[in-house]
C-alpha positions in Angstrom: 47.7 7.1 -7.2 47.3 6.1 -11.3 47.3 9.2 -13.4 44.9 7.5 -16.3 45.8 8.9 -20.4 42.9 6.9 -22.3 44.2 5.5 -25.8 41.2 5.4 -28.5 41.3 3.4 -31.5 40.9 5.1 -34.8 38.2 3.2 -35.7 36.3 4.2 -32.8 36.6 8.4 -33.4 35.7 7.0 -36.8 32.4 5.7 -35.6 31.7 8.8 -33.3 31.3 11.3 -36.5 29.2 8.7 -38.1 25.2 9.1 -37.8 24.6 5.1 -38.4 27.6 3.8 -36.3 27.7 6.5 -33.6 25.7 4.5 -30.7 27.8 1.5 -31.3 30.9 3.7 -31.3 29.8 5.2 -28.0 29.5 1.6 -26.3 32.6 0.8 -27.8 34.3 4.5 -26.4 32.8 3.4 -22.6 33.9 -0.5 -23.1 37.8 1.1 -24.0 37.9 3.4 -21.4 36.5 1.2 -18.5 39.6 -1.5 -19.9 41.9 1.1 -19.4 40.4 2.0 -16.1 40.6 -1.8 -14.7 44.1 -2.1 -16.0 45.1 1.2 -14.3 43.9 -0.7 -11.1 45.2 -4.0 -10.9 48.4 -2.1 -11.7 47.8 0.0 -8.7 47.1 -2.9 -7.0 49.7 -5.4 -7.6 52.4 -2.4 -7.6 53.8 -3.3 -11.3 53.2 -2.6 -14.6 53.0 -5.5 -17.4 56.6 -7.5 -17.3 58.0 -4.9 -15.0 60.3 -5.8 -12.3 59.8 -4.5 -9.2 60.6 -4.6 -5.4 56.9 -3.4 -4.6 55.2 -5.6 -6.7 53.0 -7.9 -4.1 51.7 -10.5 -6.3 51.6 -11.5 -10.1 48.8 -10.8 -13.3 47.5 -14.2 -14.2 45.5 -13.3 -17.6 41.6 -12.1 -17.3 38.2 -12.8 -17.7 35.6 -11.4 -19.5 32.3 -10.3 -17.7 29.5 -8.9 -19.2 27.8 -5.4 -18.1 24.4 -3.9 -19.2 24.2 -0.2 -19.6 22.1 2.1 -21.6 24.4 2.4 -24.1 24.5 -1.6 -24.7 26.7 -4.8 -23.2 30.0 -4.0 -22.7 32.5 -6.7 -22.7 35.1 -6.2 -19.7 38.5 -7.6 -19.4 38.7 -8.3 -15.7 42.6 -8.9 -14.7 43.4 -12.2 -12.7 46.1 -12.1 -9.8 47.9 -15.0 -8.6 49.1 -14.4 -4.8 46.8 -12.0 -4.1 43.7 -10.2 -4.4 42.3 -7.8 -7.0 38.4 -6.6 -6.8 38.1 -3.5 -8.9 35.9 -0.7 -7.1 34.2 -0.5 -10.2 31.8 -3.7 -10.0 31.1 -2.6 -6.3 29.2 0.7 -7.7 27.7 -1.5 -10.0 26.2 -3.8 -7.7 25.2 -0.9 -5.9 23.3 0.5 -9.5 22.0 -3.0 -9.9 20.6 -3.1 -6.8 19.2 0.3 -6.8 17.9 -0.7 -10.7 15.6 -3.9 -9.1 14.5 -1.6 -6.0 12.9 1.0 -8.9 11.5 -2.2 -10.8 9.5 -2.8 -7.7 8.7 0.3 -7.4 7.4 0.8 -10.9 5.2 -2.2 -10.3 4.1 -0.9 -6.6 3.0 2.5 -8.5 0.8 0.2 -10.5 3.1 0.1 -13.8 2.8 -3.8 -15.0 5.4 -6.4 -15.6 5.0 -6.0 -19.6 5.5 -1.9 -19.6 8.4 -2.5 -17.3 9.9 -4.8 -19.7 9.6 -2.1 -22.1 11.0 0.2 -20.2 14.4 -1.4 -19.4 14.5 -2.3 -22.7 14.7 1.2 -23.6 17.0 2.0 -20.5 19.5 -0.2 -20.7 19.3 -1.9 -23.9 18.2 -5.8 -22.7 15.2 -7.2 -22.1 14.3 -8.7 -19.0 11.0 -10.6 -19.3 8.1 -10.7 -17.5 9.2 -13.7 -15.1 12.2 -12.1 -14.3 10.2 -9.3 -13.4 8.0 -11.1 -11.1 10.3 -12.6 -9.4 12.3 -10.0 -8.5 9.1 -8.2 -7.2 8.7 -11.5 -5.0 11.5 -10.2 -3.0 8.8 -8.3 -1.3 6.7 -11.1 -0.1 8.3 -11.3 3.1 7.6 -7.7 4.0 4.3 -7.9 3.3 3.8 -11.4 5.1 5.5 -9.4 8.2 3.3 -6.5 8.0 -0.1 -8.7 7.9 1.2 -10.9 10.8 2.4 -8.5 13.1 0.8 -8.6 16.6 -1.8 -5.8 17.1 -0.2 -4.4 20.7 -2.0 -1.2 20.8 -5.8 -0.2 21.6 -8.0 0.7 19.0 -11.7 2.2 20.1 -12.5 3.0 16.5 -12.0 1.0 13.6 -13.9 1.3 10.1 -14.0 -1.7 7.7 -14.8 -2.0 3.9 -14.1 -4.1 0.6 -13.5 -3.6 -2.6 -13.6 -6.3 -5.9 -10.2 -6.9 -7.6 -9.9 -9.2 -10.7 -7.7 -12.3 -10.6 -6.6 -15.0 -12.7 -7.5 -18.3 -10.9 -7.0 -22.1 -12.9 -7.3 -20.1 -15.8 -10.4 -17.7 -15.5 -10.5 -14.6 -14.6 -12.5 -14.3 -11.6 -13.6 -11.1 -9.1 -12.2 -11.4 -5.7 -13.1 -9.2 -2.8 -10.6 -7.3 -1.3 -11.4 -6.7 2.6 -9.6 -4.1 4.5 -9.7 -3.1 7.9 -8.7 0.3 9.3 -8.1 1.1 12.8 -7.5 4.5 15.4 -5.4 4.2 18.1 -6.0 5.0 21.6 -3.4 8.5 20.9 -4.9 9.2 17.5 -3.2 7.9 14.8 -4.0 5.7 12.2 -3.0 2.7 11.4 -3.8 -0.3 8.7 -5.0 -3.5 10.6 -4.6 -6.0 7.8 -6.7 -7.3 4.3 -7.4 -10.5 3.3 -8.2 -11.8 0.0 -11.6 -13.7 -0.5 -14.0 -14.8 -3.0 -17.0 -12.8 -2.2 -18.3 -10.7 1.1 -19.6 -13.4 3.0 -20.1 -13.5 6.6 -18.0 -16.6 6.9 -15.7 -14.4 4.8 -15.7 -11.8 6.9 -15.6 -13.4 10.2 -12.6 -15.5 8.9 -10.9 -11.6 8.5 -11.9 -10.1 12.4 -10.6 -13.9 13.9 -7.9 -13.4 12.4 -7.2 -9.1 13.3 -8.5 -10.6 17.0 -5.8 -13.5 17.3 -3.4 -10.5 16.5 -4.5 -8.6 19.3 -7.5 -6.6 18.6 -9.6 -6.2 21.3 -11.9 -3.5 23.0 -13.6 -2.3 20.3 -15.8 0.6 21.3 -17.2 1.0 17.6 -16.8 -0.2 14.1 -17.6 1.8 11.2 -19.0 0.1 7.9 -21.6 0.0 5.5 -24.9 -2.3 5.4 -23.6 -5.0 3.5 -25.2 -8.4 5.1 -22.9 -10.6 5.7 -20.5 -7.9 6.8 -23.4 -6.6 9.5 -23.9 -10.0 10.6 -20.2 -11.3 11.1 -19.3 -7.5 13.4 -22.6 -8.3 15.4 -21.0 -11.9 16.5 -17.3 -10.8 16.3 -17.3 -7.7 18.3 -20.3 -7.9 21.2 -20.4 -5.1 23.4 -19.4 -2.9 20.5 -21.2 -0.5 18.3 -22.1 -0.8 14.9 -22.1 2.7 13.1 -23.6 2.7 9.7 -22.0 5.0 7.6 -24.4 7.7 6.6 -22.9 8.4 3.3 -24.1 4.7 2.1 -27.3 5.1 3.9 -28.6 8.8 2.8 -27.4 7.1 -1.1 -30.3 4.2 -0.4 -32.5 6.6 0.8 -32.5 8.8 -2.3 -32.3 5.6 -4.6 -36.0 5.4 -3.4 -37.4 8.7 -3.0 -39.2 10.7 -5.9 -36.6 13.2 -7.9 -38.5 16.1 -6.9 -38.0 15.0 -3.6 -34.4 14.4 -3.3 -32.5 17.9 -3.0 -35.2 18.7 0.4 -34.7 15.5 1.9 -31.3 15.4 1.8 -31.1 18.6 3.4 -33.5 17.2 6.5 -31.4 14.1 6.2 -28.3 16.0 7.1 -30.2 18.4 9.5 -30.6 14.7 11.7 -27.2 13.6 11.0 -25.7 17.1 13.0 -27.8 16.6 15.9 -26.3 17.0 19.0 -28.3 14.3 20.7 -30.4 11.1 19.5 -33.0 12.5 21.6 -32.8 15.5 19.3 -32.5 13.5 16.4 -35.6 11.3 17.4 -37.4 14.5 17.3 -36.4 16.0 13.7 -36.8 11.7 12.8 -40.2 11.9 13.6 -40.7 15.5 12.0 -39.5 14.3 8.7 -41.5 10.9 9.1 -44.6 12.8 9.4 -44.1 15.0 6.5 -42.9 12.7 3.8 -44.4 9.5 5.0 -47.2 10.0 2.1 -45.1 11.6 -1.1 -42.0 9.0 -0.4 -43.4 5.8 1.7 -40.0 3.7 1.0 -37.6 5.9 2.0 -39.8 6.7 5.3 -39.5 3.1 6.5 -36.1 2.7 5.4 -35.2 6.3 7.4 -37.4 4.7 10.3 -35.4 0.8 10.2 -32.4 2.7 10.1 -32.5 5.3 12.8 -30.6 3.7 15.5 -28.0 2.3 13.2 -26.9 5.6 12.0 -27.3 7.5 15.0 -24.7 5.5 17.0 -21.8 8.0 16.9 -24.2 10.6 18.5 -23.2 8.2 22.3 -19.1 9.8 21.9 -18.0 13.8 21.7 -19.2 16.3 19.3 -15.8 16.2 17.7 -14.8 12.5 16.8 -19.0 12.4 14.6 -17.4 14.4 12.0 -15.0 11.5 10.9 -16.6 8.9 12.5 -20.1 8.6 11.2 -19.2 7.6 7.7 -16.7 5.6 5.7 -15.1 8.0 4.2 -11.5 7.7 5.5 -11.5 4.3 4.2 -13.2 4.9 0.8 -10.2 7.6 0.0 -7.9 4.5 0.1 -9.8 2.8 -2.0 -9.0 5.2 -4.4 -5.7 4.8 -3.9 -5.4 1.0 -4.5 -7.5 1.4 -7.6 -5.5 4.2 -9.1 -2.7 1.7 -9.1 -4.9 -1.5 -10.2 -6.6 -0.1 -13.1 -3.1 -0.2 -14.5 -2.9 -3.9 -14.1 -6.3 -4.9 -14.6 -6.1 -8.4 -14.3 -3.8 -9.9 -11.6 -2.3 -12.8 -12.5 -2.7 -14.4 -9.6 -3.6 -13.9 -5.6 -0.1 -13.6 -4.6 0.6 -10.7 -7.0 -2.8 -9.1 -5.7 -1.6 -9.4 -2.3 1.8 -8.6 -2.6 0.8 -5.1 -4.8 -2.1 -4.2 -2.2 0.5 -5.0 0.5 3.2 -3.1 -0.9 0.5 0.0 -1.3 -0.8 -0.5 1.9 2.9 -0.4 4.1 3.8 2.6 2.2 0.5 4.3 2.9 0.6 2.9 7.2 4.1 4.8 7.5 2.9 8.0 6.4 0.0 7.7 9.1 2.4 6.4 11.9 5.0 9.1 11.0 2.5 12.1 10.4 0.2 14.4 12.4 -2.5 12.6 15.1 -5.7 12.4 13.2 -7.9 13.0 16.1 -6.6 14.3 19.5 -8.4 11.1 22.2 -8.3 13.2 25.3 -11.9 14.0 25.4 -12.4 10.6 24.2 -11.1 9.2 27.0 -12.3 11.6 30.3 -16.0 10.5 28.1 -15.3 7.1 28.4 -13.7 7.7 32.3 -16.9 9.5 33.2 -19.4 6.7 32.0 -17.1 4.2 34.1 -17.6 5.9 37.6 -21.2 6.6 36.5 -21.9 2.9 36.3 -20.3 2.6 39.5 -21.9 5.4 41.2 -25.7 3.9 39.6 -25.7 0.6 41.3 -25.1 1.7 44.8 -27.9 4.1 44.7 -30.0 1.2 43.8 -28.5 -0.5 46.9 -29.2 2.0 49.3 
């Protein structure tokens, strides 16, 4: 072991007790004592001290280098020692890899938690008195490209009865104009009750060819079984889930719907319809619900005509989670769960505003997206299945059951 006795230069205890030298004297203070520190080292290392003669000694100095460190304090100018016969790597430039490392990993995650490239610049400007630019930047947060590649690739092993599906509209810069791309995510509960983030896709608009591009691909993953999906009315989203998942059903989610109702009903109307709208939405049947249907039909089908035949054309779409247990409707007959992530996302892009381009969009809503599918895949079930599935055993040995009475 080196006992270390640090030697400052006069000029330097000058500097410290000076207001307008004092943060260059302090750079200069951490630059002399980290020279002391690697010379202390190599003389540890090499069993010698300068021009000493030795029977320990296992190799020879051979000069230095300089290298160049960035703190917060400023660049420091290090005199790495040489060795000739040997090796000398000073344990001080592994902690700073380590610190450098650590320094990008918070870069990225500045820019996950929606901070952009030009405020990070800023910031490490301040921190450690450089600049890095706004390329350098970006391309350190490409490092995370490959995770999120991984994560919208992986195969889709489990079961998934439910799934509920939405988009939202991102801005982009594409050959130069800014353009709005639709952002279309895809969320999915497993046959034991947890969560989990199919995939997105980028596109230009919510197309049906858009759309059925994004369930061919969550199929060729694995997704397959759907009992039902969980969306709002948007056409070319209804049409591509009635020709990608036949033999499923399509729940329309109420919150969207009772909002187009009121859209066209009187004012003075609104607060008492919504009341009977929710009164159909908790019953326990859809032959109950036909019934209180019919009751408000009658009784507003004069004072609010639109909204009657809109409530009437939309009945059976709503109603479809009213065919699994009481328990699952709650969280099943709207888009809510999906909505809330929404939030999430936008929190974080209202910062950027403007993606430069699609691969930054990806890679940020990527990032966002793994963070938030750990917390469900680590956390609490978000709906016990059991019931679910002694319902779904039940209607199996029914249908069995049913065609050999015919038989008979």
């Amino acid at each position: 072991m080196v006992w270390l006795y640090f030697t400052l230069d006069s000029e330097i205890i000058k500097g410290l007790f000076s207001a307008s030298a004092k943060e260059n004297a302090i750079a200069k203070l951490l630059e002399s004592i980290l020279n002391q520190v690697l010379e202390a080292q190599v003389t540890e290392a090499i069993g010698a001290e300068p021009y000493e003669r030795t029977e320990e000694r296992t190799c020879y100095r051979n000069g230095s280098r300089v290298r160049q460190i960035k703190t917060r304090v400023g660049t420091l100018e290090l005199l790495v020692p040489r060795v000739r016969g040997g090796e000398f790597s000073p344990d001080l430039f592994n902690r700073y890899q380590r610190n450098e490392q650590a320094f990008v990993l918070a870069m990225m995650e500045m820019v996950i938690q929606g901070v952009s490239t030009r405020k990070v610049t800023k910031i490490t400007e301040e921190l450690c008195g450089t600049s890095f630019s706004k390329s350098t930047v970006s391309n350190l947060c490409s490092n995370l490209d490959p995770l999120v590649d991984e994560f919208r690739n992986r195969p889709l092993e489990s079961q998934y009865p439910f799934i509920v599906v939405d988009a939202m509209y991102l801005k982009s810069r594409d050959a130069g104009k800014v353009r709005s791309k639709a952002l279309m995510i895809a969320i999915g509960v497993r046959s034991d009750g947890i969560r989990e983030i199919l995939g997105f896709m980028c596109g230009d608009s919510e197309t049906e060819l858009g759309w059925r591009n994004f369930f061919s691909s969550l199929k060729d993953r694995g997704l397959s079984n759907v009992d039902i999906v969980v969306s709002d009315s948007h056409k070319g989203l209804k049409s591509a889930i009635l020709k990608e998942f036949q033999g499923s059903s399509w729940q329309r989610c109420q919150t969207h719907f009772s909002r187009n109702i009121l859209d066209v009903c009187p004012t003075r109307l609104q607060p008492e319809i919504k009341n009977r709208l929710r009164e159909l939405y908790d019953a326990p049947t859809t032959e109950v619900a036909r019934t209180v249907l019919n009751d408000i039909l009658d009784e507003y089908s004069n004072t609010a005509p639109k909204a009657m035949e809109l409530l009437d054309a939309g009945f059976d779409d709503i109603t479809q989670v009213l065919n699994i247990p009481i328990k699952y409707r709650k969280r099943l007959r709207t888009s809510n769960i999906i909505e809330r992530l929404n939030q999430e996302i936008r929190r974080r892009e209202r910062v950027i505003r403007i993606f430069p381009n699609d691969e930054s969009m990806n890679r940020l809503i990527g990032a966002i997206l793994i963070d938030l599918d750990e917390k469900w895949s680590s956390g609490r079930i978000w709906l016990d299945m059991h019931e679910y599935h002694e319902s779904k055993q039940d209607q199996a040995e029914l249908q069995q059951v049913e065609p050999t009475k015919v038989v008979a």
